[in-house]
N, C-alpha and C positions, 0 to 999 in steps of 0.2 A: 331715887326717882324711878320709878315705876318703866321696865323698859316698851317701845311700842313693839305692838304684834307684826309678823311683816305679811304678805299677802300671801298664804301656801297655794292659792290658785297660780300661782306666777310659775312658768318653768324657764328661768334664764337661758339657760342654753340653747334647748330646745330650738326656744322662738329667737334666738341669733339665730341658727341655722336654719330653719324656715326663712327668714331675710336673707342670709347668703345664697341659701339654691337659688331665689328668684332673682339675684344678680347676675349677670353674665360675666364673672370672673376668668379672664384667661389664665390657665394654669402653667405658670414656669415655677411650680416647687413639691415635692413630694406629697404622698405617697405617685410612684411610676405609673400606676393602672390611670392618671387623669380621668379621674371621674365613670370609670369602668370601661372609657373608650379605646384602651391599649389593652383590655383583657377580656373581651366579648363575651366568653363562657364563662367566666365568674359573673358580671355585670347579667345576663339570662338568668341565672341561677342563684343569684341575689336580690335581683333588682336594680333597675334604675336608678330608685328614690334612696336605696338605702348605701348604691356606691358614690351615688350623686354627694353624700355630705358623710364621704369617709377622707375625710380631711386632715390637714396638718395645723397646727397651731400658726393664727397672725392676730394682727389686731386686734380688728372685729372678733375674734372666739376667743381672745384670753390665750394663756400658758397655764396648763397646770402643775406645772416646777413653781412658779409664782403669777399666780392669780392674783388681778386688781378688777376685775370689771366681770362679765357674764359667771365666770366658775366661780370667782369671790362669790357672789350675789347667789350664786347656787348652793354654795357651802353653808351662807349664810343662813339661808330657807331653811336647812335642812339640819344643822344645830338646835333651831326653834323646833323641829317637828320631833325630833327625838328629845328635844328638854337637855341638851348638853350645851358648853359653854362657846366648843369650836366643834367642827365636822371637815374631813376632808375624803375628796372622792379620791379612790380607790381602783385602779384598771389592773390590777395582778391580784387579785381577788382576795376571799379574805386570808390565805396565808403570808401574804404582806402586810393584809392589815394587823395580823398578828404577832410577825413580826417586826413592824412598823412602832407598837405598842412596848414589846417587850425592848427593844434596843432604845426605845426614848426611857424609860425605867430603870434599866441595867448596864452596869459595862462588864469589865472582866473581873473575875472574884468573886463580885456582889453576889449573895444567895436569895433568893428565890422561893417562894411556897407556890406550891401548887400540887393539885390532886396528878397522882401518875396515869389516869385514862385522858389525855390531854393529846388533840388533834399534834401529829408529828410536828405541824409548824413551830408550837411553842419549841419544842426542842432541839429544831433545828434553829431557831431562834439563839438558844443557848451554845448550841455549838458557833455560832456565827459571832459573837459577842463575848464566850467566857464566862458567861455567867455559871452559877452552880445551884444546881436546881436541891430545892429540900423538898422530900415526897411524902404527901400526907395520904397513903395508903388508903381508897377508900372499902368503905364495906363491900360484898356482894349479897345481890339476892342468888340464895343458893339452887332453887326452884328455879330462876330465868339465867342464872350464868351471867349476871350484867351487873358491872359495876354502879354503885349508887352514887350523891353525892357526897361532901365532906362535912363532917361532924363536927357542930362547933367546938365542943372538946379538943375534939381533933388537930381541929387550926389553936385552937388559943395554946395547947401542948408546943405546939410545934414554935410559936409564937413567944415562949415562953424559953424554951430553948435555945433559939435562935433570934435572937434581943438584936440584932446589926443584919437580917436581910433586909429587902429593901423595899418588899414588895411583896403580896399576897394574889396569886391568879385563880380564877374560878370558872367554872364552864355554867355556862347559863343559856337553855338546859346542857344537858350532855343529849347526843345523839337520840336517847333512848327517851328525851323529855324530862327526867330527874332532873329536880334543882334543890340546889347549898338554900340555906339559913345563909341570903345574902346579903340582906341589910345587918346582920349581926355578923355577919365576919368583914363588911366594909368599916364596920364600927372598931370591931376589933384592932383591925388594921391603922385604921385611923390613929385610935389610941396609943397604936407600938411606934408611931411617927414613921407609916408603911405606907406606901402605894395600895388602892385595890385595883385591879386588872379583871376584864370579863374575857373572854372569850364567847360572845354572841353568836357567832356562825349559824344557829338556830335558832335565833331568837328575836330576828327583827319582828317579828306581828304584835311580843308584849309591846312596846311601845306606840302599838294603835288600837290594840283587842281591850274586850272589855272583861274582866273575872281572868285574867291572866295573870301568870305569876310577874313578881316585880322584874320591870326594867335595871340593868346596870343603872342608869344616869337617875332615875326615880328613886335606887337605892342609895346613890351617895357615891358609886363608883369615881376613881377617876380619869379611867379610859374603858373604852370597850369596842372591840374588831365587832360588825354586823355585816353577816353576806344579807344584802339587799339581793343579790339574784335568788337565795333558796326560796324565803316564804314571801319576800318582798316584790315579785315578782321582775325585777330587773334582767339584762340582757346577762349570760352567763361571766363571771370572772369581774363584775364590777360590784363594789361593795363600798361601806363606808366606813372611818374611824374616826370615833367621835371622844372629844376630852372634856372633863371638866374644868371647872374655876381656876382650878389651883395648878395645872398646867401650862407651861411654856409653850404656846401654838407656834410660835418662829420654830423653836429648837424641834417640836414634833415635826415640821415642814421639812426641815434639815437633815431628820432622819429618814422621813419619807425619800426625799432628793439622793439620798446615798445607794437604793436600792431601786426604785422604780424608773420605769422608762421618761425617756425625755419626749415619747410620743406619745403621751395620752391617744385614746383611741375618742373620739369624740361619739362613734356608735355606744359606746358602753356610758361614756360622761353622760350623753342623756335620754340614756335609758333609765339609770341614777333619777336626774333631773326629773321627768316624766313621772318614772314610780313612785316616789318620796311626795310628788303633788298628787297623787292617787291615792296614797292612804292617808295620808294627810286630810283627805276631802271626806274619803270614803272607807278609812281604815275598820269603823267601828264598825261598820253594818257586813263589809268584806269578812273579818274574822268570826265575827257572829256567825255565820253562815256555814263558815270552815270546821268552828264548833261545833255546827249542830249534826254534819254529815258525817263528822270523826265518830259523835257519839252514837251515832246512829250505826256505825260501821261495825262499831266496836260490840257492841250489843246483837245483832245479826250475825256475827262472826261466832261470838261466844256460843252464841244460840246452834251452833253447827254440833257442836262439841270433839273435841279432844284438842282445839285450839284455846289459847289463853289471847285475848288480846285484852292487857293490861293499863290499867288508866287512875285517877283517883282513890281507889282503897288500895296505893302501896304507900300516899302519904303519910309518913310517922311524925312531924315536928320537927326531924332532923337530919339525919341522912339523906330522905323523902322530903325536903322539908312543904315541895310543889310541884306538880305536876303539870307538864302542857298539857293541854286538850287535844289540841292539835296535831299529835302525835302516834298514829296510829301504829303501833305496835306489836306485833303477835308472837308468843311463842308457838312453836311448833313443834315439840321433841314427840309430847303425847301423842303425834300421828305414827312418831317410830322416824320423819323427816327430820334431817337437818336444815336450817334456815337458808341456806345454799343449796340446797336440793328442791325445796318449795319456790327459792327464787329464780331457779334456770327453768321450772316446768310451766311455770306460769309463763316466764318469756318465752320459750320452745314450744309449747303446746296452746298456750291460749290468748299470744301476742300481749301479755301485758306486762310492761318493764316497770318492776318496782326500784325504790333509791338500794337497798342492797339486803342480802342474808347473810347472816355470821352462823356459828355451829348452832345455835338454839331457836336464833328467831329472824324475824322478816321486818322490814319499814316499809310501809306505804305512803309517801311523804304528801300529804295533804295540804293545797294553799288555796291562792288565789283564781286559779285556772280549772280546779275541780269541781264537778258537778256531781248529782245523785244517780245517773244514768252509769255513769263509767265504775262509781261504788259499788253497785247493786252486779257490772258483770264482775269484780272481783270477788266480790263475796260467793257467786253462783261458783267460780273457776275453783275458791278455794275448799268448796265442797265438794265439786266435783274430784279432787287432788285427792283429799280424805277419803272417799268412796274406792278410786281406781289404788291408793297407792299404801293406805293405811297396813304398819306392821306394828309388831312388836320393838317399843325403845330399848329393851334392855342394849347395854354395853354402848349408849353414845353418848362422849361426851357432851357436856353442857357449858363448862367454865369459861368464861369468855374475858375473864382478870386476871393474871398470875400475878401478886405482886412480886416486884423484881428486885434482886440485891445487885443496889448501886457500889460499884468498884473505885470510877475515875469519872470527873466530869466529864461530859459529851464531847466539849470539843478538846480535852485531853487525848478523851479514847479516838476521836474521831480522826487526829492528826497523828497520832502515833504510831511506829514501827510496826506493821502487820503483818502477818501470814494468813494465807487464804488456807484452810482445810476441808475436806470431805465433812458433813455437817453432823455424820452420826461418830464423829472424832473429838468432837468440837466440846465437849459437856466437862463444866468446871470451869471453861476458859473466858476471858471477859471479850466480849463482843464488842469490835471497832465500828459497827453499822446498825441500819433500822431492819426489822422485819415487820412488815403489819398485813392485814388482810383491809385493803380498800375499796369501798368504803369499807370500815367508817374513817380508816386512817389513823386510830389508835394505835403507837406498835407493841409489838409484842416484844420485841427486845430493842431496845434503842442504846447507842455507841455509853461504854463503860459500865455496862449491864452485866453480871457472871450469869452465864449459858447452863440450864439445872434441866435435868430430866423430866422434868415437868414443860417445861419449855418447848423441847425437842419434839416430845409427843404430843402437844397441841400440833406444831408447827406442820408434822408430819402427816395426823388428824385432817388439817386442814385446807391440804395439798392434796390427800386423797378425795375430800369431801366437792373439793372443786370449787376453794374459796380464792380469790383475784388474789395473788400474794405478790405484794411490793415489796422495795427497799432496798436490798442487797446488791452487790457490784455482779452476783451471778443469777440472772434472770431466774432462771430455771431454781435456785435456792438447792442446788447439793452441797454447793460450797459457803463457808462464810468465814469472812474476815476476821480474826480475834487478832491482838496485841500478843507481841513474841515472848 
């Protein structure tokens, strides 16, 4: 039986809370600020309206530990609009939902596929749970220094050798817009009696856009992390995780409840709510639009010269297998800049903050909120860049992959006897912590990783170059933790 469509104009939550403000509820329960009238200067510099229904869970607005009534009905909405079987909203964003994903998948032991340019969450993920990750090494393009995605070879090798993991994870896209052959590695998976796993974080728009590459839930997936705040345009840090058919929606809830707060933030619940009826109404015609400025961007960019901004001719069939559109991407080396150095001039000199720069290139993250006017000054800015600052590239690095030789599972390394050392001591020794330059949140050495000279001198590369370096228990990154 044919199931019914339910109404994507409806935004449950929302419209409870438009009903609650216009009640006169007297407050004897959390959050302390009472409605912004105990914290005046947050309440000024927020708003009224917006601390007015910065609320706690009761009746009328549901629990989201366990939802029957307005978040049900939202969750509901919102499985239909992405084509999944359940959806649950998300307020610790999507590194919850990603680890939300992998710990309903995994316990301790269990192994793991997935490509090694994978957002730290997955692995912290691993660490948190014992799972043991198997790394399918992906190609790079050697011209942009950026990892691609995974070759179906690749997985079915890996697949083939490891007949009792559990599960298959994929990035759809990666950062850079690259996407897996992901209907044929869901298939794959399928066939070995696997889980497939997405990591979406980039990728809510395929599931409203039109000529975009496939959806997780479109290809068969059976779970997939989506930050609805990056291109979905949602409130920051709220995101959704949506399952398929063949998922346990209690026991994902169960693992959701082990890790997320018992106070949903109802500003981000429906902001969810809101967004997810927004492109739901208006998806197709919003990402058309997004397309068209990206290509336009990208073309105008090109047209500067000694910039690369990369789009549709890297797709190969496989590695490449798809490209976002919406992903506006440049390299930068041919001006003699690193991506880090194009990205602080632009914020320093010509007010405009892009999503981030690694050693080769720059994101300009294009959504819902982008117009042709704000295109048009970065393209002028980044001409002007080339004009005042163009040199000579010889001697800079570009690789922005090393693949890593795994030691000890993450949360072996991660829990085990360590020593902190001076970092240019450190080489040969297997690493109990992450290092990554954030964004994009890839690391560069993540816990039971052996520490190689090739590592070192990125690390050190990229510390000079003035890339944001996370991870380590020593801010500053002189020192790092290895196992004794």
């Amino acid at each position: 039986m044919e199931r019914e469509l339910l109404n994507q104009s409806k935004a449950p939550i929302h419209e409870a809370l438009e009903r609650f403000r216009h009640m006169r509820v007297v407050p004897f329960d959390v959050p302390g600020h009472k409605r912004g009238r105990g914290n005046p200067e947050l309440a000024k510099f927020l708003g009224e309206q917006c601390v007015g229904v910065d609320v706690n869970s009761m009746k009328p607005l549901d629990n989201l530990c366990h939802p029957v009534s307005v978040i049900r009905e939202a969750e509901e909405l919102a499985a239909e609009a992405f084509g999944a079987a359940h959806a649950f909203l998300m307020v610790g964003g999507t590194t919850s939902a990603v680890q939300s994903m992998v710990l309903s998948a995994c316990k301790r032991g269990d192994e793991i596929i997935l490509p090694r340019n994978v957002h730290r969450s997955v692995i912290n993920a691993l660490v948190l749970c014992g799972a043991v990750p198997v790394y399918v090494n992906p190609e790079v393009d050697t011209r942009l220094g950026i990892a691609l995605g995974m070759k179906r070879e690749q997985v079915a090798r890996a697949i083939k050798e490891h007949p009792n993991a559990v599960a298959v994870l994929v990035n759809n896209p990666t950062y850079y817009g690259i996407c897996s052959d992901l209907k044929a590695i869901v298939e794959m998976a399928h066939a070995a009696g696997m889980f497939c796993l997405a990591d979406e974080a980039h990728g809510t728009h395929f599931y409203f856009g039109d000529n975009l590459p496939i959806s997780a839930m479109a290809a068969g997936a059976d779970m997939a992390a989506i930050s609805m705040h990056k291109s979905g345009g949602s409130l920051t840090q709220s995101s959704f995780l949506v399952a398929g058919p063949k998922m346990n929606a209690g026991y994902i809830r169960q693992i959701i409840n082990l890790t997320q707060t018992t106070s949903g933030s109802y500003l981000l619940m429906s902001s969810l709510d809101i967004s997810r009826k927004n492109l739901a109404l208006h998806g197709k015609e919003v990402f058309r639009h997004v397309c068209n400025i990206a290509e336009y961007a990208r073309n105008e960019i090109n047209a500067i010269g000694g910039y690369y901004a990369f789009g549709q001719e890297l797709v190969n069939g496989d590695s490449v297998y798809a490209f976002d559109p919406t992903k506006l991407s440049i390299h930068t080396l041919d001006i003699g800049m690193a991506g880090i150095e194009v990205y602080d001039t632009l914020r320093d000199d010509y007010d405009i903050q892009i999503e981030f720069g690694d050693l080769g290139n720059v994101l300009a993250y294009l959504s819902i909120g982008d117009r042709a006017q704000e295109v048009e000054r970065l393209v002028s800015a980044l001409a002007e860049i080339r004009r005042r600052y163009k040199k000579d590239p010889t001697g800079m690095l570009s690789q922005e992959y090393i693949p890593p030789e795994v030691v000890a599972s993450p949360q072996e390394a991660f829990y085990a006897e360590k020593v902190s050392l001076p970092i240019e001591e450190t080489e040969g020794k297997i690493c109990s912590e992450f290092v990554m330059c954030y964004p994009p949140g890839i690391p560069i050495l993540a816990p039971g990783e052996r520490i190689t000279k090739d590592i070192l001198k990125y690390i050190a590369y990229a510390k000079e170059k003035g890339c944001s370096m996370t991870g380590p228990e020593d801010a500053a990154i002189e020192h790092l933790n290895v196992l004794k």
